[in-house]
C-alpha positions as YAML, in Angstrom:
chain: A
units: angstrom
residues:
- id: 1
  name: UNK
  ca: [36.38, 106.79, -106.95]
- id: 2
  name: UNK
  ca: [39.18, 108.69, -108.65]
- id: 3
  name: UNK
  ca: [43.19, 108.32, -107.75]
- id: 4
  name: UNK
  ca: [45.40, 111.10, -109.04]
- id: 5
  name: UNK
  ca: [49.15, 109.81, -108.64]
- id: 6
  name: UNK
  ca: [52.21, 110.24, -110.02]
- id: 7
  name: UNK
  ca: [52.44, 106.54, -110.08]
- id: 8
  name: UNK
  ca: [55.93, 106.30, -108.78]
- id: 9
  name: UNK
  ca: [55.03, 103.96, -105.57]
- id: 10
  name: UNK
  ca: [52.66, 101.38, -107.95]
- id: 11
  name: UNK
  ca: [53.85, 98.25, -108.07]
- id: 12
  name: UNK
  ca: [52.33, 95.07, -109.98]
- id: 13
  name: UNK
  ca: [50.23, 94.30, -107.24]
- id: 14
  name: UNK
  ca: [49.31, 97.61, -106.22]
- id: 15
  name: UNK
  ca: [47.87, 98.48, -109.79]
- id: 16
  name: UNK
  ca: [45.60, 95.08, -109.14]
- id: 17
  name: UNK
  ca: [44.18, 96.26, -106.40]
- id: 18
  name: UNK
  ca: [43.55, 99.53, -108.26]
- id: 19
  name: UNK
  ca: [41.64, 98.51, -111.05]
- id: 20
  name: UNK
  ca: [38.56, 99.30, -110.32]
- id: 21
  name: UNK
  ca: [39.36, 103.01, -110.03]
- id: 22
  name: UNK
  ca: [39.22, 106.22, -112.43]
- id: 23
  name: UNK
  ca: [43.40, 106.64, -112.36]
- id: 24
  name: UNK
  ca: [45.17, 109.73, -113.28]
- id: 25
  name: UNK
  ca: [48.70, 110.10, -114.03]
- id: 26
  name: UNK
  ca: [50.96, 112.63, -114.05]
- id: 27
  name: UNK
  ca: [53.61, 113.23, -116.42]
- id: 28
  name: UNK
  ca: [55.13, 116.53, -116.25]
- id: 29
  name: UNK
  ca: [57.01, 116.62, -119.84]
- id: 30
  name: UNK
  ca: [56.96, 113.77, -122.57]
- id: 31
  name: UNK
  ca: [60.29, 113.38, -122.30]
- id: 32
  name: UNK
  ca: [62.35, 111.73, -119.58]
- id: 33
  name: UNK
  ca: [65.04, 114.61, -119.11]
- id: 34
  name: UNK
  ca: [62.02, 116.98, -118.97]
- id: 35
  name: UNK
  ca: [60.16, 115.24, -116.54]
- id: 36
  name: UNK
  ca: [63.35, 114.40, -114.61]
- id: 37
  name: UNK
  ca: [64.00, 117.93, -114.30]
- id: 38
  name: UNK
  ca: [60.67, 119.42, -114.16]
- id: 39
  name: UNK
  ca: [60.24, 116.80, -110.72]
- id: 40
  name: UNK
  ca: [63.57, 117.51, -109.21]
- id: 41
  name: UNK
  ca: [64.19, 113.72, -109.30]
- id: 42
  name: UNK
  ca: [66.42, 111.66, -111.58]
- id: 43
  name: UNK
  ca: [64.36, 108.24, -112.60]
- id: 44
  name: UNK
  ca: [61.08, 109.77, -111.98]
- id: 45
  name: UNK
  ca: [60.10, 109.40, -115.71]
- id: 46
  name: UNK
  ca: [60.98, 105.69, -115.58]
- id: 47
  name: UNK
  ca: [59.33, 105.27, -111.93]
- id: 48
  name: UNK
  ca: [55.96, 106.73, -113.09]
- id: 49
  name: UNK
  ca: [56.41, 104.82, -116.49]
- id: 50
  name: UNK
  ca: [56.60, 101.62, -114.73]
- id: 51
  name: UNK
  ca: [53.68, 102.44, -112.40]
- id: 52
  name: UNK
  ca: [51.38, 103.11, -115.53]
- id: 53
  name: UNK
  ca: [52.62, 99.71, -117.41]
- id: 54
  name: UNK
  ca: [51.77, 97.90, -114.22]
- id: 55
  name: UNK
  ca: [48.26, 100.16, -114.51]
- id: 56
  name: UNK
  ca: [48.58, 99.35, -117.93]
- id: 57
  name: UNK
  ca: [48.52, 95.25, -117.81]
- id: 58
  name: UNK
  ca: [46.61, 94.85, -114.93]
- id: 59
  name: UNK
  ca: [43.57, 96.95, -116.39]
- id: 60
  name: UNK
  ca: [44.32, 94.64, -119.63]
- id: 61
  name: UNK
  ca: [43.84, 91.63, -117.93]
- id: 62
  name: UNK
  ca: [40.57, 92.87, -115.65]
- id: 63
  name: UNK
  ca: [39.11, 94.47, -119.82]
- id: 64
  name: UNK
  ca: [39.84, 90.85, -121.39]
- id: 65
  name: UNK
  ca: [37.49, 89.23, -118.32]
- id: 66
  name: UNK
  ca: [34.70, 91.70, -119.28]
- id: 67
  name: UNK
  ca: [34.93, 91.39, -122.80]
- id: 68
  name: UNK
  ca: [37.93, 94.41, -123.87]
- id: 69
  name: UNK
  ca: [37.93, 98.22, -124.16]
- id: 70
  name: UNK
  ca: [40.06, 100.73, -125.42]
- id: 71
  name: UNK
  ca: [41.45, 104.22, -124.51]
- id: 72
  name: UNK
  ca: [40.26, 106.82, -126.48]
- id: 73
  name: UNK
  ca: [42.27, 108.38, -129.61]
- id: 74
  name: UNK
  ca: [43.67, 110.97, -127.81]
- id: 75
  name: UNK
  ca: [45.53, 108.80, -125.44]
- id: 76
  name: UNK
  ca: [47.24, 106.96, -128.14]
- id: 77
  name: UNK
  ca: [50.79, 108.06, -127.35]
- id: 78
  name: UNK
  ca: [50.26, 107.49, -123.73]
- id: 79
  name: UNK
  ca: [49.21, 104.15, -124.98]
- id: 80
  name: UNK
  ca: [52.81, 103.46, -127.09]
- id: 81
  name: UNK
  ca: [54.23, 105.09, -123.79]
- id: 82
  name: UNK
  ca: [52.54, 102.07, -121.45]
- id: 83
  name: UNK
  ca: [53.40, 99.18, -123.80]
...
C-alpha cells in the first residue's frame, strides 16, 4: 500500500502504525518561507517536518529489528532534513 501525505496530521504514534507502508511526502519548496507560502499556511514546513521525523524514527526503529536499510543517495538531503 502507498500513503501520499503532506504529513502535517502524523504524530509519533501515527507514523508507528504506518510503517509498514510505501510513504510519500510532500514538500512544496526546500525552504520553510517557500513552503509556508507556496501552502497558504504559516508552520506548515515545520508541521510536515515533524511528521517525517516521526516517519523518520519510527521506520529506524522497525529497519534496526530487521537488520537496517538505508535511503537511497538521492534522498540524502531529505535525510539531513528528517534528523
Amino acid at each position: 500500500m502507498n500513503l501520499t501525505t503532506n504529513g502535517t496530521l502524523i504524530t509519533e504514534d501515527i507514523a508507528k502504525e504506518l510503517v509498514g507502508l510505501l510513504m510519500q511526502l510532500n514538500l512544496d519548496r526546500w525552504t520553510e518561507k517557500t513552503h509556508d507560502m507556496a501552502r497558504g499556511v504559516e508552520g506548515a514546513w515545520k508541521k510536515t517536518i515533524s511528521g517525517l521525523k516521526y516517519i523518520n524514527d519510527a521506520k529506524r526503529i522497525e529497519s534496526q529489528a530487521h537488520g537496517g536499510s538505508k535511503l537511497p543517495g538521492k534522498c540524502n538531503k531529505l535525510q539531513r532534513l528528517a534528523d
